[in-house]
C-alpha positions as CSV (number, residue, x, y, z in Angstrom):
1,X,35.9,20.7,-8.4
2,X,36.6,21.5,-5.0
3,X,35.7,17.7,-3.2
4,X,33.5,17.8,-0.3
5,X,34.6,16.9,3.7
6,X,31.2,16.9,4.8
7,X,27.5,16.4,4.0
8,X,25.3,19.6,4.2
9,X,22.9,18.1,7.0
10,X,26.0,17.0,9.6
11,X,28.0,20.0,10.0
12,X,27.0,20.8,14.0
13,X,29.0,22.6,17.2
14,X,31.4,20.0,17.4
15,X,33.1,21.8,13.3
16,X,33.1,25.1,14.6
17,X,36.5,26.4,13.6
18,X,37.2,23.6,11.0
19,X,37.5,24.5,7.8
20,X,35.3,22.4,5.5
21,X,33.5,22.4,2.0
22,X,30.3,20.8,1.0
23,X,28.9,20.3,-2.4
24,X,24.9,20.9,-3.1
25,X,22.0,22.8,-4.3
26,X,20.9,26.5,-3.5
27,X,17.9,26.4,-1.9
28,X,17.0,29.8,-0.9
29,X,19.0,33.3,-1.2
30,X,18.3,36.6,1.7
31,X,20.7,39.8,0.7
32,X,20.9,41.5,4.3
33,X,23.2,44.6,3.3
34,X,26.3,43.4,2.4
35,X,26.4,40.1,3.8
36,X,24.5,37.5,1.7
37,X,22.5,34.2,3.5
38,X,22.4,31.1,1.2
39,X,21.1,28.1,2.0
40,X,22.6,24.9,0.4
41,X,20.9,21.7,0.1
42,X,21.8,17.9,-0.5
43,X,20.1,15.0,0.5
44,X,21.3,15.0,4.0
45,X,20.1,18.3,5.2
46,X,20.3,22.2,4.6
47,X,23.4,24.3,5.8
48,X,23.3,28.5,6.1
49,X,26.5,29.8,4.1
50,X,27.4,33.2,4.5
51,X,29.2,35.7,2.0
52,X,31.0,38.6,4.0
53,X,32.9,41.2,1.5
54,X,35.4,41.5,4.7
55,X,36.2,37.5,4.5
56,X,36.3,37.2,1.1
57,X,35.4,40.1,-1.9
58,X,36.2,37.1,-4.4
59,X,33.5,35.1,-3.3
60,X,31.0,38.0,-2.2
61,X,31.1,38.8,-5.7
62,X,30.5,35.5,-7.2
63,X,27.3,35.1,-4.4
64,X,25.6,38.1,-6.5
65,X,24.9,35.8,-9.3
66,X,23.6,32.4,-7.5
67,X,20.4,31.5,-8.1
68,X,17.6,28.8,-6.7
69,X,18.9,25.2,-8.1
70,X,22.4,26.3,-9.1
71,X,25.2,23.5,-8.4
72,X,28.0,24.5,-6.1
73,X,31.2,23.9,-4.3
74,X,31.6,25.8,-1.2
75,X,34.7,26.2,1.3
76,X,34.6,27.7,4.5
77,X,34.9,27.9,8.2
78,X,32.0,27.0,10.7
79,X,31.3,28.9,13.0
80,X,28.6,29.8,16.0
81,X,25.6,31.8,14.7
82,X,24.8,35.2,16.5
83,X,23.2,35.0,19.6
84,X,19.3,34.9,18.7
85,X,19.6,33.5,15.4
86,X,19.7,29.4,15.9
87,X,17.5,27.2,14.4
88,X,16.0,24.9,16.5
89,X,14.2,23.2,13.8
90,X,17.4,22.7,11.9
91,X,19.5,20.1,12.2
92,X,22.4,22.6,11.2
93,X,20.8,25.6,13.1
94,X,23.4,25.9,15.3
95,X,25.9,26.9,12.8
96,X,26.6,28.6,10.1
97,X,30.0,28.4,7.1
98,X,32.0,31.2,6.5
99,X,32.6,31.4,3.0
100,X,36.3,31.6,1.8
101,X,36.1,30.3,-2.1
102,X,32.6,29.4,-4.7
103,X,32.6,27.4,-7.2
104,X,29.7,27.5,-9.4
105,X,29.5,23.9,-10.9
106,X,26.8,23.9,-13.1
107,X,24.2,26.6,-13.3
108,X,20.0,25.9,-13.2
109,X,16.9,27.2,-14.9
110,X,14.3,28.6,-13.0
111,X,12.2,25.0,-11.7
112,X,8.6,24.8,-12.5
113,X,7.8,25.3,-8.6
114,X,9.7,25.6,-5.3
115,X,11.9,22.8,-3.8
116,X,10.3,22.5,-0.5
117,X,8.2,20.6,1.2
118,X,5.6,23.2,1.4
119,X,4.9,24.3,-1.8
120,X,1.9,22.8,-3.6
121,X,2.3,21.5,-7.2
122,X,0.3,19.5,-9.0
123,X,0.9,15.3,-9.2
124,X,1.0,15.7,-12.9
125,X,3.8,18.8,-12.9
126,X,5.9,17.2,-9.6
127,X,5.9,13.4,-12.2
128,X,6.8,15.5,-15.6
129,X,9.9,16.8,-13.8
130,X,10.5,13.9,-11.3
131,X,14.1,14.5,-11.4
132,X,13.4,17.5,-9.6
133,X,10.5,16.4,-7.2
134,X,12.9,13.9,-6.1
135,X,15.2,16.8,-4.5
136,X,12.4,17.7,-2.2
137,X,13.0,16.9,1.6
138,X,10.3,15.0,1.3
139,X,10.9,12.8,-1.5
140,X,14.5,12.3,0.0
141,X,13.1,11.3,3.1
142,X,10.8,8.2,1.4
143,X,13.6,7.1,-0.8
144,X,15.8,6.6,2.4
145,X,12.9,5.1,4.5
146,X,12.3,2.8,1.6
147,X,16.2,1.5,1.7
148,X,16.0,1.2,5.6
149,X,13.3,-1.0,5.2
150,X,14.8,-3.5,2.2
151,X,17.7,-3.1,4.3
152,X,16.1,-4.3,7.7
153,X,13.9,-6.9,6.1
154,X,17.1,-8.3,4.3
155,X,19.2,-8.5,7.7
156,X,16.3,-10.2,9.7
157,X,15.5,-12.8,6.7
158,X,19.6,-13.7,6.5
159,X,19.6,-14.0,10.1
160,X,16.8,-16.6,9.8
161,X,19.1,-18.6,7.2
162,X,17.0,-17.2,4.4
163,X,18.6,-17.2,0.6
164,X,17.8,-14.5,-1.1
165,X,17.3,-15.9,-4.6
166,X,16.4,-14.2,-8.1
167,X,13.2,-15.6,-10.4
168,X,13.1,-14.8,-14.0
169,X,11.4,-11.8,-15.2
170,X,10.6,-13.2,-18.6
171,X,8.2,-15.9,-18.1
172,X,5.2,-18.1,-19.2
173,X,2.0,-16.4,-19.4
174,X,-0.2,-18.0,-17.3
175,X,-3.1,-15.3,-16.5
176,X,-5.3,-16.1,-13.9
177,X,-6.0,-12.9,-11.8
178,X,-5.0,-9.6,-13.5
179,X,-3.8,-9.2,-17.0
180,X,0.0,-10.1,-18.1
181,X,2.2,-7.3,-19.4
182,X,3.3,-9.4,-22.5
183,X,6.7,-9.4,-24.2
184,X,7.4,-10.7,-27.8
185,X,10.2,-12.8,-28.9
186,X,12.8,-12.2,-31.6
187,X,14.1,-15.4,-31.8
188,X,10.5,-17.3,-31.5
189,X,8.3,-15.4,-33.9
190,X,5.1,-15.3,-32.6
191,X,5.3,-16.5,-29.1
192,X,5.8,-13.9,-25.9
193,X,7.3,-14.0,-22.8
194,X,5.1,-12.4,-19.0
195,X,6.7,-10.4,-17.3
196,X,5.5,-12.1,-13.5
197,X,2.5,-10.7,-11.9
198,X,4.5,-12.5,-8.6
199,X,7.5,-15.2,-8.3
200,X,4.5,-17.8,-7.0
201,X,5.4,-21.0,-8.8
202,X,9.0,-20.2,-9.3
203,X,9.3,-20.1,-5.4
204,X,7.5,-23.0,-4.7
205,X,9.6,-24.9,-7.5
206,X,12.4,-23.8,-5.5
207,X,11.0,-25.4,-2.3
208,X,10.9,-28.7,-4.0
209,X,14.4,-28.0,-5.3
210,X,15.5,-28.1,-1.8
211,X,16.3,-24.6,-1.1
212,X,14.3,-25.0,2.0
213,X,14.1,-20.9,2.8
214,X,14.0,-18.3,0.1
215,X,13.5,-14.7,-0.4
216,X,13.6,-12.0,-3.0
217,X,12.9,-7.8,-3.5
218,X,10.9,-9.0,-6.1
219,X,9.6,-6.9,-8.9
220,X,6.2,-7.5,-10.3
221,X,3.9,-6.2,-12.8
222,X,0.3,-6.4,-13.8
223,X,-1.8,-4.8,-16.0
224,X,-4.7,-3.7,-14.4
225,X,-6.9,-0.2,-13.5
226,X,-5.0,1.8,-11.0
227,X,-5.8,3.2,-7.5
228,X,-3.7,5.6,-5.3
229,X,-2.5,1.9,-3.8
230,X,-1.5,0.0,-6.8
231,X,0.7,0.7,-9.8
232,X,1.7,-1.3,-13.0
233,X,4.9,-2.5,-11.7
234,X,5.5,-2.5,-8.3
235,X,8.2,-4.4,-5.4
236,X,7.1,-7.5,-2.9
237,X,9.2,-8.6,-0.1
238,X,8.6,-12.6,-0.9
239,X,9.4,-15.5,0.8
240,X,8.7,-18.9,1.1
241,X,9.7,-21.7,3.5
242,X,9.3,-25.7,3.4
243,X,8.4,-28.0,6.2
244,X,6.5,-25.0,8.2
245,X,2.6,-24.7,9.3
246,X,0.4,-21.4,9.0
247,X,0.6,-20.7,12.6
248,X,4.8,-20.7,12.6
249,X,4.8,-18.2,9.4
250,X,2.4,-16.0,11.1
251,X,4.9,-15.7,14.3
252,X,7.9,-15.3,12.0
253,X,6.6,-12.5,9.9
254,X,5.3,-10.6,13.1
255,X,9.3,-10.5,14.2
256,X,9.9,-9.1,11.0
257,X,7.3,-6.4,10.8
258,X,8.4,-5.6,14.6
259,X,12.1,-4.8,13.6
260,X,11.1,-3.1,10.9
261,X,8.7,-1.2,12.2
262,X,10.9,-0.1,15.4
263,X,14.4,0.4,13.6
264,X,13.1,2.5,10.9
265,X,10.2,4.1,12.6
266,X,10.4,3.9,16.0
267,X,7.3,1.7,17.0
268,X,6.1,-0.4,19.3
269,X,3.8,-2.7,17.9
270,X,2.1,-5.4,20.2
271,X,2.6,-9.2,20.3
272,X,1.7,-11.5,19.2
273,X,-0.9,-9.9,16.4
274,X,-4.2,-10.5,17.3
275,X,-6.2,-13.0,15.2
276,X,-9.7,-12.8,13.4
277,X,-11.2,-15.2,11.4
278,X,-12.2,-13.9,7.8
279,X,-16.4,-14.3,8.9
280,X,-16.3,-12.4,12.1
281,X,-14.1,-9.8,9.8
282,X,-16.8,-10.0,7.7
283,X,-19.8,-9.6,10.1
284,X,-18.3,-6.9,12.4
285,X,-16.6,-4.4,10.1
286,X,-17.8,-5.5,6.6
287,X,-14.1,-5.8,5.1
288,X,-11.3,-8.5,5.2
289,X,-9.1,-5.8,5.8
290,X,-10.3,-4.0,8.9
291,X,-9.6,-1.0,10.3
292,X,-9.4,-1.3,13.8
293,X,-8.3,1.9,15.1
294,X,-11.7,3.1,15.7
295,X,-15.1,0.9,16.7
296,X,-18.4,1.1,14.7
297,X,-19.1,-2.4,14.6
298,X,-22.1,-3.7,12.3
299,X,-25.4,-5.3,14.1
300,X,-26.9,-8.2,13.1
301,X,-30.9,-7.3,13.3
302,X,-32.4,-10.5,11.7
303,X,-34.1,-11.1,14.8
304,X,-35.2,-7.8,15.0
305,X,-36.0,-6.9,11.3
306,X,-38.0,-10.4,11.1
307,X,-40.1,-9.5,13.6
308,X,-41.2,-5.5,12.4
309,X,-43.6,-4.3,10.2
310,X,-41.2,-2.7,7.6
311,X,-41.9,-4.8,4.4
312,X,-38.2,-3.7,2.6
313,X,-36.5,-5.7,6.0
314,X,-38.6,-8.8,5.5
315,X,-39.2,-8.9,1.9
316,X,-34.9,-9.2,2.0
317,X,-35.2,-11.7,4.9
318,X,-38.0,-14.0,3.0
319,X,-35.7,-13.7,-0.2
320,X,-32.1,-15.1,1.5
321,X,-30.8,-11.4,2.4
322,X,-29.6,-9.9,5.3
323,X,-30.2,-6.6,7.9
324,X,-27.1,-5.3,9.4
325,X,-26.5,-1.2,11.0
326,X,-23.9,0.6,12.4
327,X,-24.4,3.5,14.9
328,X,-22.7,7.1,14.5
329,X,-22.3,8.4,17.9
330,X,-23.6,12.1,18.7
331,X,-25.4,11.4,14.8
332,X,-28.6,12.4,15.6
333,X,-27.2,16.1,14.8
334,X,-26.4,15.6,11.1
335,X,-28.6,17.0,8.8
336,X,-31.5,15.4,7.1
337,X,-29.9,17.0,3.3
338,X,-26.6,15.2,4.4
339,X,-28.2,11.6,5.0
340,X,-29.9,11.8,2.2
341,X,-26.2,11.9,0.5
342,X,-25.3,9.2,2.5
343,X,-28.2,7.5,1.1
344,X,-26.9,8.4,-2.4
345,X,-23.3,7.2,-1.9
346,X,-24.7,3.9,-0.6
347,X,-26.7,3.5,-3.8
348,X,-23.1,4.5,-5.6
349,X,-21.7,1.0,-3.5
350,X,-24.3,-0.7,-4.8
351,X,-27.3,-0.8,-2.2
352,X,-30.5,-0.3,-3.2
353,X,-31.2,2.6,-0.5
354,X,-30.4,3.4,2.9
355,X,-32.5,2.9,6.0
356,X,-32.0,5.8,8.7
357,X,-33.6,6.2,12.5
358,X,-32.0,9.2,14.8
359,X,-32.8,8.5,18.7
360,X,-34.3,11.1,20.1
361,X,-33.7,12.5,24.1
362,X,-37.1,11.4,24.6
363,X,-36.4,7.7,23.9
364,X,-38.5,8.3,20.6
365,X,-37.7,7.8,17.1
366,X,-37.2,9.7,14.3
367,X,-37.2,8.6,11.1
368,X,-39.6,8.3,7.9
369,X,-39.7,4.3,8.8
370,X,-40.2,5.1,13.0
371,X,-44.0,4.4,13.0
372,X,-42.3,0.4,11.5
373,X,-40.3,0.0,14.0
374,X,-40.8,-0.8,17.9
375,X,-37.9,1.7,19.5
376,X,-37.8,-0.5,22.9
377,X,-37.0,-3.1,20.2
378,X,-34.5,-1.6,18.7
379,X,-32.2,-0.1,21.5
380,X,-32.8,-4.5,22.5
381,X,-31.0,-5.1,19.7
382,X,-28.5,-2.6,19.1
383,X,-27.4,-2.2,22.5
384,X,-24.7,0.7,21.2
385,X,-27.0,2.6,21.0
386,X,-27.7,5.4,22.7
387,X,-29.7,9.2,22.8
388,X,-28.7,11.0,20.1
389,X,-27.3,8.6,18.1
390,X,-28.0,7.4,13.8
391,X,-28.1,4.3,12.5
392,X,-28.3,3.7,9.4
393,X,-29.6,0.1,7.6
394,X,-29.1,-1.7,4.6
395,X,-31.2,-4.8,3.8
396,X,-29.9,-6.9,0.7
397,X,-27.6,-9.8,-0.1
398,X,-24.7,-10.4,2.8
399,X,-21.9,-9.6,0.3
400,X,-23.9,-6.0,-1.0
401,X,-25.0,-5.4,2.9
402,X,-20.8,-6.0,4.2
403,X,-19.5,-3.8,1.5
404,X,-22.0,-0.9,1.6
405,X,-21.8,-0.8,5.8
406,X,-18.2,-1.2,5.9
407,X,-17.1,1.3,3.2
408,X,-20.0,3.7,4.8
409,X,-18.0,2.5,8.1
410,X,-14.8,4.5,7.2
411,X,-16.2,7.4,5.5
412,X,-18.0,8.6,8.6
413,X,-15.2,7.2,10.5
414,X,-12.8,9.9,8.3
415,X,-15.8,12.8,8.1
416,X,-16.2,12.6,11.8
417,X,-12.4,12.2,12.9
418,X,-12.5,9.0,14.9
419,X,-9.3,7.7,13.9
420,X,-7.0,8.0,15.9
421,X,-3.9,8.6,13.6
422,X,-1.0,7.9,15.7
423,X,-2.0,4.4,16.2
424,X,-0.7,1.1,14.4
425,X,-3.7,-1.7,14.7
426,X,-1.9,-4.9,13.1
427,X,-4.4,-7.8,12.7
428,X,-4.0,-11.5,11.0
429,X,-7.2,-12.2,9.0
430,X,-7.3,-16.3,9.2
431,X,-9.8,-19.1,8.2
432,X,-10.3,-17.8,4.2
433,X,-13.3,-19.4,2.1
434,X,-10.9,-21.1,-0.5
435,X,-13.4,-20.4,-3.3
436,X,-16.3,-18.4,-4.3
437,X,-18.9,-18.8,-7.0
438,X,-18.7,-16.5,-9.2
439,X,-22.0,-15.3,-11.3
440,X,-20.6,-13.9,-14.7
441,X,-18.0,-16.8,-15.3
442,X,-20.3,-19.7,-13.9
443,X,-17.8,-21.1,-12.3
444,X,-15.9,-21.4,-9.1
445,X,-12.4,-18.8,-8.3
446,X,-9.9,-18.8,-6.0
447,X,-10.0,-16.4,-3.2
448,X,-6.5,-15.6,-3.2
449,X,-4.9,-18.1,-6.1
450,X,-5.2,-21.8,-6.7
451,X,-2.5,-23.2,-5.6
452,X,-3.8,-22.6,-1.8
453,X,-4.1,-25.2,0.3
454,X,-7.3,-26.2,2.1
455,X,-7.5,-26.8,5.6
456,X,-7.2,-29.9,6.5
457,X,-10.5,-31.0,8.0
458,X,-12.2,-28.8,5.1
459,X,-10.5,-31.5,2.4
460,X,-13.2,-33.6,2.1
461,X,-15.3,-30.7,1.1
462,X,-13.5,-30.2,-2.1
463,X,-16.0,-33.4,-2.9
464,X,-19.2,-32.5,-1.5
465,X,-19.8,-28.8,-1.2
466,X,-16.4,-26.8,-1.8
467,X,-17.9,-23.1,-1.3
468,X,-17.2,-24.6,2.9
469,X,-13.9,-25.0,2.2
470,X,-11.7,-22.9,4.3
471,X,-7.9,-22.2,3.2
472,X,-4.7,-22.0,5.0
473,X,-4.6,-18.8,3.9
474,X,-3.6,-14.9,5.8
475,X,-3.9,-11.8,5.5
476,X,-1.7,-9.2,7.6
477,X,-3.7,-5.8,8.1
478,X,-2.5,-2.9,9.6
479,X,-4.8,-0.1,9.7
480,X,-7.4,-1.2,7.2
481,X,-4.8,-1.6,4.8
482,X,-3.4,-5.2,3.8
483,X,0.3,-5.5,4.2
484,X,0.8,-8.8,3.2
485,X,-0.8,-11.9,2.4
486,X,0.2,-15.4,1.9
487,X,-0.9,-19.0,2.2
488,X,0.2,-22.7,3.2
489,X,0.4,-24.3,-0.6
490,X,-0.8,-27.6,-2.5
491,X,1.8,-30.1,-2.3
492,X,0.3,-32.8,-3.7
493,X,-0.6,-33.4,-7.5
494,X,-3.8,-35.1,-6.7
495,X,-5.0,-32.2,-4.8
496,X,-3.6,-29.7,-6.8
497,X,-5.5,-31.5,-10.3
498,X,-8.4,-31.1,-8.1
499,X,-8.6,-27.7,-7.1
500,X,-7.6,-27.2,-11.4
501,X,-10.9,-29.1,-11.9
502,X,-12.9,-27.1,-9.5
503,X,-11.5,-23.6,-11.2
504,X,-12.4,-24.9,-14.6
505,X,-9.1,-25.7,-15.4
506,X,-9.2,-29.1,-17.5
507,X,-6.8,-31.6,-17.7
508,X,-5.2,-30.4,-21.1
509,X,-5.6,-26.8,-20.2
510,X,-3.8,-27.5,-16.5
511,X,-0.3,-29.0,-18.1
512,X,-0.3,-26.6,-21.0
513,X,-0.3,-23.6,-18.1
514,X,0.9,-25.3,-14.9
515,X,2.5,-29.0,-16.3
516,X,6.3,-27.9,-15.3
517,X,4.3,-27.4,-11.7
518,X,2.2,-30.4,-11.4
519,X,5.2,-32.5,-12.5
520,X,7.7,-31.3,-10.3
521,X,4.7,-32.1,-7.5
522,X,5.4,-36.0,-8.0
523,X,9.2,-35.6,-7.5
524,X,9.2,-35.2,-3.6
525,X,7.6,-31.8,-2.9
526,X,7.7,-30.8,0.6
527,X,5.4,-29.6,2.3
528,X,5.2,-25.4,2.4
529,X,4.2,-22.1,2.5
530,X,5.3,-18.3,2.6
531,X,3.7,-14.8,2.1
532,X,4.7,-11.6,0.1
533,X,4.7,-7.9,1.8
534,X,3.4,-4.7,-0.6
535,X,6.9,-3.0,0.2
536,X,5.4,0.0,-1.3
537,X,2.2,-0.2,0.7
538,X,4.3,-0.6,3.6
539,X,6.3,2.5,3.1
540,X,2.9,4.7,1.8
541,X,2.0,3.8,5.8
542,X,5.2,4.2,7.4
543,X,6.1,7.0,5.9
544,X,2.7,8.8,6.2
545,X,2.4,8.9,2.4
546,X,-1.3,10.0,0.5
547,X,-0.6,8.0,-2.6
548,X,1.6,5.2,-3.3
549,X,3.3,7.3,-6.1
550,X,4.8,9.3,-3.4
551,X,7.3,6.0,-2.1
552,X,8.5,4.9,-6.2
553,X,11.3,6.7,-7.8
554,X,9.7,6.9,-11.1
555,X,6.0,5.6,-10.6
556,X,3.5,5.2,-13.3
557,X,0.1,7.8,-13.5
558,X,-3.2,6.6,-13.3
559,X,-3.7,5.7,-16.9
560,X,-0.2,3.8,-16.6
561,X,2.2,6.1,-18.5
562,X,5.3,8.4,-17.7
563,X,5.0,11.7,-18.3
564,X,8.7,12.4,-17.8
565,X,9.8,9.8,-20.4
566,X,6.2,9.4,-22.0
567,X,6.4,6.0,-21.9
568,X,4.6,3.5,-23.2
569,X,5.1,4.8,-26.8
570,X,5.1,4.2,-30.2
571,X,8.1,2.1,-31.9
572,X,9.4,2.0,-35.6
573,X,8.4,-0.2,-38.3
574,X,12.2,-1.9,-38.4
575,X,11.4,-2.8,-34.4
576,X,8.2,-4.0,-35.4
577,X,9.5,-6.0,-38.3
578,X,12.6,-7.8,-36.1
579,X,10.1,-9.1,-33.9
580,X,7.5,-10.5,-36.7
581,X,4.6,-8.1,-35.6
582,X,2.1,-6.3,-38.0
583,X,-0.3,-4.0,-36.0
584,X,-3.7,-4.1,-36.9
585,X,-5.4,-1.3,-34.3
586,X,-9.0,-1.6,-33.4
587,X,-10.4,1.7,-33.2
């Protein structure tokens, strides 16, 4: 094989005259007459090679039976292209090779669709031959964003005297969020290993061990319904620190999400990160994870709705409930047929209905509930409002009224472009509830997991009314999506037994799950904390990405299988048999 001097997307001015070869992929064939255009391909870039019977009849000849996806080694000179003929939207348009010799080194069937950026082919066709979705431009251009940002977040963690450290991927079940992916054992009939929803208690083990700073790439899986942001195994940036507070992991993980955000793309974001306390995220924009890149705030009318004489807003208000709005600008124009969809998909969110009033230019309301409601009253209360404007209502519990308003929130933010998509909004959610009550189980949970530490004026809550109980927990949001999210953690046994109790975690049921934990608690644990970035998330934003598929090598579909190695599948009866396993199907 003829060896190559140079990658296909370097090759500029500066080569002309040099003779070179470069190894790739044909992209694209044009027969002009005689002289043949080719374009070859490899991860760098695209370079125009040109077969001229007068430089070479040998290779002219051999250029008649390339074809899209064929393997090749190419020698030739660079030279100039023609006056007129550049390609300014080429890194290589400049120039163009000569070609002297071909080598065809291995030939290609036709692919199932075209190998560039702009061809449209279905998820389920670009993940059956991923091998060859992976040779898009695109694809090529994830894959390297996603090793400039390991890369950056590794150089910024050593320089901060971080060790990166590897946790075991065979470990102790111990579900307490989503469901373990569970592995048998050979040598231990009938018990399994996890594999590790996250490295939690093996990094904070390592904090009492000493280790002081840690990090890992961590791979984690879990096995739970998928979304266009999560798949079955996916890669955290983790860390944890000892003798640290919540306000001096915040500042350290903004330096880090500034470097990597300007080496790899370029941006500027602000500092420090603003600040919002999980309520007011709450009560503005209806999600811990807001999207601040637009405005669209919710209102607050419990004056106003105690006070009118529409019996849905004070029937809700006599039961406990809540009235919150949010005004569409210029929304007086959308159709009556298209809020009553609105209404509909806020039923789908789990309200009961949707309220709706349209201001008028004569100051007037318009609405089937107007002749309820006082208008001067109303513009009172939600001063945003203006002529011409919607708002639109939902009266129920606060949880039902944040979620409908704030997922309603984006979709008209997204129907009526008012995102501005060349912004980054970073934001630190603070000031957690610790736990929440919840209904089905009849018990408390953890907000984010239970080894959390409260704040520390909140501790004495634990005793008397624990749903007050704020944690040292945060969030890092960037443009309603969360990034990352850590906590300051228990490092005490007496609190941590607590917080088990609270959870419904008994005393038996605590050491058989967590003992190696609670004991290594009473052995000098320091105090600490850390946090653990979605690295795939973050790429999906950084690299402009609709689905996180788009930023894994080999990702997993919806209903968590591979259609290029159809995996998960079905295993002999001599694999079953080694391992002590009998399956017994429920149908």
């Amino acid at each position: 094989m003829m060896m190559r001097t140079h990658r296909c997307g370097e090759l500029s001015r500066r080569h002309v005259g040099q003779t070179v070869t470069i190894n790739g992929w044909v992209q694209r064939r044009r027969d002009h007459g005689n002289v043949i255009f080719i374009d070859v391909r490899d991860r760098q870039g695209l370079t125009q090679i040109v077969f001229n019977p007068e430089i070479s009849p040998a290779a002219h000849q051999q250029a008649h039976v390339l074809r899209g996806e064929f393997v090749v080694a190419v020698t030739g000179t660079v030279a100039l292209r023609p006056d007129g003929s550049a390609n300014p939207n080429l890194a290589t348009g400049e120039i163009e090779v000569l070609v002297q010799t071909v080598e065809i080194l291995n030939e290609a069937k036709t692919p199932p669709f075209l190998i560039e950026d702009e061809g449209e082919v279905t998820e389920a066709l670009r993940l059956k031959h991923r091998y060859l979705d992976l040779r898009r431009p695109k694809m090529q251009r994830l894959l390297r964003l996603r090793h400039e940002v390991m890369q950056e977040a590794r150089a910024f963690l050593n320089g901060q005297d971080f060790l990166e450290v590897e946790t075991p991927m065979l470990t102790k079940s111990t579900p307490e969020g989503a469901r373990d992916y569970l592995v048998p054992s050979r040598v231990n009939p009938g018990c399994f290993y996890a594999l590790p929803q996250s490295p939690q208690l093996f990094k904070q083990i390592l904090m009492v061990s000493g280790v002081d700073r840690y990090y890992q790439i961590a791979r984690c899986f879990r096995d739970e319904d998928l979304r266009n942001d999560r798949q079955p195994e996916f890669t955290q940036i983790d860390l944890e620190l000892s003798f640290i507070d919540r306000e001096q992991v915040m500042v350290l993980m903004e330096q880090m999400i500034r470097q990597i955000f300007q080496a790899t793309a370029g941006v500027e974001l602000p500092t420090p990160f603003p600040r919002m306390a999980y309520a007011e995220a709450m009560g503005r924009y209806g999600s811990d994870k807001p999207d601040l890149r637009f405005g669209m705030p919710l209102h607050d009318l419990q004056d106003f709705a105690s006070k009118t004489e529409f019996k849905v807003f004070r029937e809700t208000l006599a039961k406990g409930g809540m009235v919150k709005a949010i005004v569409v600008k210029g929304g007086a124009e959308i159709s009556r047929s298209r809020i009553d969809a609105l209404g509909e998909t806020a039923k789908g969110f789990g309200a009961k209905g949707l309220a709706w009033v349209k201001i008028m230019g004569d100051g007037q309301l318009e609405s089937v509930i107007a002749k309820f409601l006082d208008a001067r009253s109303l513009l009172a209360a939600v001063p945003d409002a203006q002529t011409d404007d919607l708002l639109l209502f939902v009266a129920d519990k606060p949880k039902v009224v944040h979620d409908v308003l704030g997922r309603l929130r984006l979709l008209l933010a997204e129907e009526r472009n008012l995102i501005d998509q060349k912004a980054w909004r970073p934001l630190w959610v603070v000031d957690f509830p610790m736990l929440e009550h919840d209904e089905a189980l009849k018990r408390y949970v953890a907000i984010h997991h239970p080894f959390t530490a409260p704040l520390d004026e909140d501790l004495p809550l634990l005793e008397t009314d624990p749903l007050k109980v704020r944690a040292k927990a945060y969030d890092l949001v960037m443009n309603g999506s969360e990034l990352g999210g850590g906590s300051i953690r228990i490092h005490r046994r007496e609190v941590q037994s607590k917080v088990f109790d609270l959870l419904g975690i008994g005393k038996d049921e605590a050491v058989s799950k967590f003992g190696f934990l609670l004991e290594a608690l009473e052995y000098g644990a320091p105090p600490h904390g850390g946090i653990a970035f979605g690295l795939d998330r973050l790429i999906m934003l950084l690299g402009g990405a609709d689905s996180i598929r788009d930023v894994i090598a080999f990702p997993k579909t919806q209903k968590a299988q591979c259609p290029m190695t159809d995996a998960p599948s079905h295993v002999g009866p001599e694999q079953l048999k080694d391992l002590s396993i009998k399956l017994d199907l429920i149908e």
